[in-house]
N, C-alpha and C positions, 0 to 999 in steps of 0.2 A: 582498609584505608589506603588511600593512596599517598603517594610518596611525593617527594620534590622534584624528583626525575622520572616520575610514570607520566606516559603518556595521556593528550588530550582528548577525550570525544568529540567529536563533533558529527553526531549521525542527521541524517535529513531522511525524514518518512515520506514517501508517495503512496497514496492511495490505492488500496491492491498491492503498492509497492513501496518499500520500507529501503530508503536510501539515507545510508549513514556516511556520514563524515568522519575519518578518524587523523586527527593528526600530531605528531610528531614532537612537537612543545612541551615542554618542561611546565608541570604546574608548579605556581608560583606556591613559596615555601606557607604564606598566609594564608591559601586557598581553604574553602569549607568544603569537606568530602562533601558535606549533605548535599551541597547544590550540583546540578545537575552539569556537565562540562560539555555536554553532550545536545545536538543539534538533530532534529527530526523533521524534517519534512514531512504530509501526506496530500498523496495523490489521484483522485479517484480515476477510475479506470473512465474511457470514453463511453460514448451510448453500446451497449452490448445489442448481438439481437433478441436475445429475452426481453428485455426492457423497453424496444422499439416496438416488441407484440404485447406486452404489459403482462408479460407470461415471468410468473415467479422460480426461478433456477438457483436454486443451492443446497441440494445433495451435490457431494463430492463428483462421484458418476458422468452426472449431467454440466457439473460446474469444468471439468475439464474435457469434456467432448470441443474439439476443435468450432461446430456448428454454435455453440453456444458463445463466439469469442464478438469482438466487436465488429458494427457495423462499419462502410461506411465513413458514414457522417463521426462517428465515434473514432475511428483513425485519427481524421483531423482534428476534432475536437483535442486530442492528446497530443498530435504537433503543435497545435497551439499552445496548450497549457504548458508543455514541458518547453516551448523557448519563452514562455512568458516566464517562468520557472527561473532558468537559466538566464535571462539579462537579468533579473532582482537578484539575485545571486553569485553571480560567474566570479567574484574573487574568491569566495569562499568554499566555492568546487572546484576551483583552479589547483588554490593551496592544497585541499585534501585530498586532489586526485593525483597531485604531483606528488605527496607522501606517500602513495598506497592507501589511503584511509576514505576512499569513496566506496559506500556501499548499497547496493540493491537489492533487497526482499519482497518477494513478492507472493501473494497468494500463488496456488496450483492452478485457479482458475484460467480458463483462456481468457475472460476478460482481461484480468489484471496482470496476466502473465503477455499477452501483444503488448499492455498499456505498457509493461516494465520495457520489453524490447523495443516501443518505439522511443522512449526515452532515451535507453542508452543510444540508439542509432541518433538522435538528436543530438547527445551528449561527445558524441565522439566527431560528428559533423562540426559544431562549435569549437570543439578542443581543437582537432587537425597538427595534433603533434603525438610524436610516440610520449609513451606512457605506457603505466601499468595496463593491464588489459580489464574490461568489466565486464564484471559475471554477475548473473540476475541467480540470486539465491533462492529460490521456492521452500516456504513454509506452511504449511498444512493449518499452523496457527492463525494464518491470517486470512482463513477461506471466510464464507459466508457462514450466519448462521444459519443453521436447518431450519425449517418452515416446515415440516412433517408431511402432515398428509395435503398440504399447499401447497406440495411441488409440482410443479408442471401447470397448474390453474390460473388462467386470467379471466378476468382481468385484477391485474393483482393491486391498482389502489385500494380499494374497497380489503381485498383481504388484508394488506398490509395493515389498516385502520383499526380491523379488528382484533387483529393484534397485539398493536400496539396497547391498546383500550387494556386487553387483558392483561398486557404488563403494567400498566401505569396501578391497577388494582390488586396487582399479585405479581411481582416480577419472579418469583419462585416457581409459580405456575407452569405447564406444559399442556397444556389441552390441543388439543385437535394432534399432538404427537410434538410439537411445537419445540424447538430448544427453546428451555426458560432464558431470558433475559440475563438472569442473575447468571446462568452456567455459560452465556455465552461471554462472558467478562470475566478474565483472570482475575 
């Protein structure tokens, strides 16, 4: 339980990359632990090149080979997103980067590990003042789920579909070698 003087969350999730807000403020003595103090953004990564050849990638292996990172057109896609990002929000990254409580997570993948570094290169272009420094934190937790014996095959709507099919009937299930649904969700 938290205290009248513990600190506030405020985390922001980006897709692939998990940017948290932590700041500094005193929760107020009425506050309800149960509710969440805390701010989450998510950001999906730009077009990768797996995805531009409709080629399914996520074993670990293949997910951080640099070759597998963004195209491209997927760079920009994430300059865009991340200053469309940044003006809906810039006071409230302001405050939390001015605390120390700005954070970034991001899968191991090279997708979402470029998507995370083009953000912060955005983040620190907009900012243009000293500050704390940001550090893109890699979690393993936040990779793809396994597609088993799918990896590497396109064209991967069609496989995605069928899938998806066998989770919507068996989210328990793993066939084809498959992570279950159910095991891919803490």
């Amino acid at each position: 339980m938290k205290s009248a003087d513990s600190p506030m969350l405020i985390p922001l999730l980006l897709a692939g990359a998990l940017v948290t807000l932590h700041t500094a403020l005193p929760l107020p003595a009425q506050a309800d632990p149960s509710q969440p103090m805390a701010r989450y953004f998510g950001m999906r990564h730009g077009e990768s090149v797996p995805s531009s050849q409709q080629r399914i990638c996520s074993a670990m292996a293949a997910g951080i080979d640099p070759r597998n990172g963004l195209t491209e057109r997927g760079r920009q896609e994430v300059q865009e997103s991340s200053d469309a990002w940044i003006a809906a929000h810039g006071d409230t990254i302001r405050r939390a980067w001015q605390q120390g409580g700005l954070w970034i997570v991001s899968s191991p993948f090279s997708r979402s590990r470029e998507t995370a570094e083009i953000l912060v290169e955005r983040l620190q272009h907009w900012h243009r003042q000293q500050g704390p420094a940001l550090a893109i934190r890699l979690d393993a937790e936040l990779r793809e789920r396994d597609f088993g014996r799918f990896e590497g095959q396109s064209p991967s709507g069609p496989l995605y579909r069928r899938i998806w099919d066998q989770d919507a009937a068996n989210p328990e299930g793993n066939p084809w070698g498959v992570e279950s649904a159910a095991a891919a969700l803490p």
